[in-house]
LUMMAR-90007 format. One record per residue (C-alpha): residue in three letters; x, y, z. Coordinates in pm, 1 decimal. Example, Ala and Ser with C-alpha at 12.3 -4.5 7.8 and 13.67 -1.06 7.14 Angstrom:
BEGIN
SITE|type|east|north|up
SITE|ALA|1230.0|-450.0|780.0
SITE|SER|1367.0|-106.0|714.0
END
This chain:
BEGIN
SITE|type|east|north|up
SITE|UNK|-1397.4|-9776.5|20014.3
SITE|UNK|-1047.6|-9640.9|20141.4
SITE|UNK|-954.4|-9714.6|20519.9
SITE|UNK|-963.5|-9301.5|20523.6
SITE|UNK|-1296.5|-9307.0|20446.6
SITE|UNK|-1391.5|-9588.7|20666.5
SITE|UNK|-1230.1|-9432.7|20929.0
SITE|UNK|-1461.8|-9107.3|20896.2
SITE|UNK|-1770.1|-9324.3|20889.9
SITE|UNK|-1684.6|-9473.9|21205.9
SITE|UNK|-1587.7|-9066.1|21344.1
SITE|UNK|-1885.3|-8934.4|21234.3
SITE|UNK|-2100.0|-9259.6|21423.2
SITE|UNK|-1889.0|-9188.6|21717.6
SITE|UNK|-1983.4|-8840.6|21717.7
SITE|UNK|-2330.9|-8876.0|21613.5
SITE|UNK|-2392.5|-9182.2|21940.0
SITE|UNK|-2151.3|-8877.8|22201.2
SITE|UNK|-2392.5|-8576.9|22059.4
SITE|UNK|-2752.4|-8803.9|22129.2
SITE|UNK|-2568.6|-8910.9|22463.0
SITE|UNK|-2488.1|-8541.3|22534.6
SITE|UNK|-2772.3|-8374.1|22405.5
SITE|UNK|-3087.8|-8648.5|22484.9
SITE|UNK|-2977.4|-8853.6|22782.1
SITE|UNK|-2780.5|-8607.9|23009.0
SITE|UNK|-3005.6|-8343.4|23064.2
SITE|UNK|-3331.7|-8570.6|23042.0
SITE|UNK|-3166.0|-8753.4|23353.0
SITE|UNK|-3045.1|-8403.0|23521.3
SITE|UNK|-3420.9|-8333.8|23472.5
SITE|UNK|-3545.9|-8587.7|23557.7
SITE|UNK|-3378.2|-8612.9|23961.7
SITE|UNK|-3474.0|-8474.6|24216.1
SITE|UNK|-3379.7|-8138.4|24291.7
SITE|UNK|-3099.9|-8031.5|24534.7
SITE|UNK|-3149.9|-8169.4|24906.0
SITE|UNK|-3469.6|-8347.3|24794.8
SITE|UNK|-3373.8|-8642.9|24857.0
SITE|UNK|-3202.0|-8573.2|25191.5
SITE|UNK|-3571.4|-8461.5|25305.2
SITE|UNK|-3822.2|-8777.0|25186.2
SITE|UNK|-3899.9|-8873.2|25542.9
SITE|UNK|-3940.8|-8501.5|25670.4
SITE|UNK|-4196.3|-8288.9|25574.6
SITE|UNK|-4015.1|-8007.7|25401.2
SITE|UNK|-4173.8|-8002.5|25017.2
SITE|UNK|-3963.8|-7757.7|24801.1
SITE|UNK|-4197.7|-7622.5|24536.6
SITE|UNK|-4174.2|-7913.4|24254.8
SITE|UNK|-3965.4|-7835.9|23965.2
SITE|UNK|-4238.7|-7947.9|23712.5
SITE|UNK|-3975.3|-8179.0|23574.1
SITE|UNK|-3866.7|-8167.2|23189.5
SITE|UNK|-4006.4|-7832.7|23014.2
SITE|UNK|-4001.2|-7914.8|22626.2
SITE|UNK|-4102.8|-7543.2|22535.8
SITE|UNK|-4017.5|-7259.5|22662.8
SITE|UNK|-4335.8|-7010.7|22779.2
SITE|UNK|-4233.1|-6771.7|22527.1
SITE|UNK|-4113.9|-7026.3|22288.2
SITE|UNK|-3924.9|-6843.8|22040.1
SITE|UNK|-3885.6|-6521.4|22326.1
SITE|UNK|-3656.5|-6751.6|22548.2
SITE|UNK|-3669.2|-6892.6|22920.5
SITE|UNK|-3994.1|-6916.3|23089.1
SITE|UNK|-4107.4|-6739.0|23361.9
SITE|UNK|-3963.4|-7011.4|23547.3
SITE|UNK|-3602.9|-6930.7|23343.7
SITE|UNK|-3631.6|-7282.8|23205.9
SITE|UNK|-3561.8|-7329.6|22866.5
SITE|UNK|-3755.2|-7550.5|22692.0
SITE|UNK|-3552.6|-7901.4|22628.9
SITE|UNK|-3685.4|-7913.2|22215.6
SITE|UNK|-3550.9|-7582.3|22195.8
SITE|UNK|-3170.2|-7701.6|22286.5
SITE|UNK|-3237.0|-7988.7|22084.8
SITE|UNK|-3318.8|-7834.8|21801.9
SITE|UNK|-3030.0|-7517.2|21879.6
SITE|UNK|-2778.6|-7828.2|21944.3
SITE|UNK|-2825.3|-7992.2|21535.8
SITE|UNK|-2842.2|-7643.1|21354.4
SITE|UNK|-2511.2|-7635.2|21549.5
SITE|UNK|-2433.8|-7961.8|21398.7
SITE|UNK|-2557.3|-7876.0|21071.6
SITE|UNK|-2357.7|-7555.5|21006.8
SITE|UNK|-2029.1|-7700.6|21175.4
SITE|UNK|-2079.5|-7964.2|20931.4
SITE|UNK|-2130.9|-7762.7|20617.9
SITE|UNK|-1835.2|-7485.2|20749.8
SITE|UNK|-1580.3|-7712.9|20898.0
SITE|UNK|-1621.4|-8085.6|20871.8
SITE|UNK|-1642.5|-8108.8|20512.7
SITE|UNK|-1364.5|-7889.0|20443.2
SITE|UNK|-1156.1|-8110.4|20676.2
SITE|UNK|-1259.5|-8406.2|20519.1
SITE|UNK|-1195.7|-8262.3|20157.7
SITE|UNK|-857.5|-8149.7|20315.4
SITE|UNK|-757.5|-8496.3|20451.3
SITE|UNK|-834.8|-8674.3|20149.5
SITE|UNK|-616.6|-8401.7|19945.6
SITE|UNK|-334.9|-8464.1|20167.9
SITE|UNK|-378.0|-8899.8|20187.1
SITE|UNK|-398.7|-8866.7|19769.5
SITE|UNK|-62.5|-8646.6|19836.3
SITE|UNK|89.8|-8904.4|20003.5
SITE|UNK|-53.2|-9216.7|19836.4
SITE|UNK|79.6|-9038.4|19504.2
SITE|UNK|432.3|-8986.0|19689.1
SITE|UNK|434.8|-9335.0|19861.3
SITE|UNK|396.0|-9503.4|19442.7
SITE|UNK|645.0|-9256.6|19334.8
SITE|UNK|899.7|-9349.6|19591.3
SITE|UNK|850.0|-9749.4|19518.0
SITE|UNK|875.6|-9697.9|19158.1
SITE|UNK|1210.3|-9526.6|19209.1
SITE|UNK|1305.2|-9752.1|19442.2
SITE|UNK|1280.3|-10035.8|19207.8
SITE|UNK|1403.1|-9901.4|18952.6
SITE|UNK|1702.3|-9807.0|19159.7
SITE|UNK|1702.5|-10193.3|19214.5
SITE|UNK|1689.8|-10228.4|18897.8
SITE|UNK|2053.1|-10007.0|18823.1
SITE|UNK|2201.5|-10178.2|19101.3
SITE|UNK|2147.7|-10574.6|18949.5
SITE|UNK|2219.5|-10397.8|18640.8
SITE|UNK|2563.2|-10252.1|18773.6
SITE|UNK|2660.7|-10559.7|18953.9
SITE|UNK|2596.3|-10796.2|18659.4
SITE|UNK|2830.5|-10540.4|18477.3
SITE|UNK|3089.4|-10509.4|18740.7
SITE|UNK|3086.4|-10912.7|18778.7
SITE|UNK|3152.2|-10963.5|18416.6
SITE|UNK|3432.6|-10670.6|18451.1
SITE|UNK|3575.0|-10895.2|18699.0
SITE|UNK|3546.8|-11196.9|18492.5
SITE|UNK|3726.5|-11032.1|18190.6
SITE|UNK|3986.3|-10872.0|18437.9
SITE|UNK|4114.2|-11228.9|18518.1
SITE|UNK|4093.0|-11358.4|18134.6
SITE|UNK|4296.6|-11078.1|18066.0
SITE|UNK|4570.4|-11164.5|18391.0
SITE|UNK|4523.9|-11488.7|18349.5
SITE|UNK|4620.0|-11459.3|17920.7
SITE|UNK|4909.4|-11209.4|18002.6
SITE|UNK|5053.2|-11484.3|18236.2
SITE|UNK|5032.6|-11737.8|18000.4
SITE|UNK|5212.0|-11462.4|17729.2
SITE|UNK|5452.6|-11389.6|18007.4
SITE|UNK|5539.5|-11740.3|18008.2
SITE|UNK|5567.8|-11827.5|17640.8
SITE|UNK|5752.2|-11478.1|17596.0
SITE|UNK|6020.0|-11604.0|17877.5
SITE|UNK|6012.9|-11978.1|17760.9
SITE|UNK|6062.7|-11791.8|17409.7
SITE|UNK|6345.4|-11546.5|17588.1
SITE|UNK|6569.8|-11836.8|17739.5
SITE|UNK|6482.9|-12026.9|17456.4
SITE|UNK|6688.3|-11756.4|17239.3
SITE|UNK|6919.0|-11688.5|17467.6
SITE|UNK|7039.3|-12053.8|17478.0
SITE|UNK|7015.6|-12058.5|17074.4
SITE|UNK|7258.9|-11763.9|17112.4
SITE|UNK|7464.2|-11898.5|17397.8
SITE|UNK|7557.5|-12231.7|17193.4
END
C-alpha cells in the first residue's frame, strides 16, 4: 500500500467520523435542548408549548415538513448519505483516479531523473579518469622532451667542441 493511498484511507475516516459528527450528534443535541428562553423560565411558570423533541419522520413523510414544519431527522439522514453516495461516485473517485495519475507521473519522472543523474555521474568519473590520465601523459611527454632537450644540447655543445678543437 502506497503512502498516497494510505493517506486517502485516513481522508476518507476523517470524513466519514466529521459527516456522523455533523449529521448524528449536532442536530440530535440541538434537538434535544431546550428551546429558546426555556431555560431562563424553570422557576417561573411560563410553559412554552413543548417542542415534542426529535421528530424522526416527517407527517407527510415523503410530502416534506410536518404540520409542525419539522422535518423528520431519518429523512436528513438518509438525504445527507445519498449526498455522500453520489459525491462519491461523481467527484471523489475521479479525484482519487486523478491523484494517483498524477503521483505515477511524478514517481515515473522522479526514476527518470535519478537514472540520468547517475548516469551523468557516471560521464563525469568517466571524463575525469580520462582527463587525469591526459594529465599524466601530458607530463611523460614534458618530462621526455626535457630529457631530449638535454641530450640534444649535451649532443649540441658536444659537437660544437668536436668542431671548435
Amino acid at each position: 500500500m502506497t503512502s498516497f493511498d494510505r493517506l486517502t484511507a485516513r481522508l476518507s475516516a476523517a470524513l466519514l467520523t466529521s459527516s456522523f459528527f455533523a449529521v448524528v450528534l449536532m442536530p440530535a443535541l440541538a434537538l434535544a435542548s431546550p428551546p429558546h428562553g426555556e431555560a431562563e423560565n424553570v422557576g417561573e411558570h411560563h410553559h412554552a408549548p413543548d417542542g415534542g423533541g426529535i421528530k424522526w419522520l416527517g407527517d407527510g413523510f415523503l410530502g416534506g415538513p410536518g404540520e409542525d414544519g419539522k422535518t423528520g431527522f431519518l429523512l436528513i439522514i438518509i438525504n445527507f448519505v445519498a449526498l455522500l453516495f453520489i459525491l462519491n461516485k461523481i467527484l471523489f473517485k475521479g479525484l482519487i483516479k486523478r491523484n494517483e495519475e498524477a503521483s505515477d507521473a511524478i514517481r515515473l519522472e522522479l526514476e527518470r531523473a535519478t537514472r540520468a543523474r547517475s548516469e551523468a555521474e557516471a560521464l563525469v568519473h568517466e571524463y575525469e579518469d580520462k582527463l587525469t590520465a591526459l594529465e599524466t601523459e601530458v607530463a611523460e611527454i614534458k618530462a621526455t622532451a626535457k630529457q631530449s632537450a638535454k641530450a640534444e644540447h649535451a649532443r649540441i655543445l658536444a659537437d660544437a667542441e668536436e668542431q671548435a678543437v
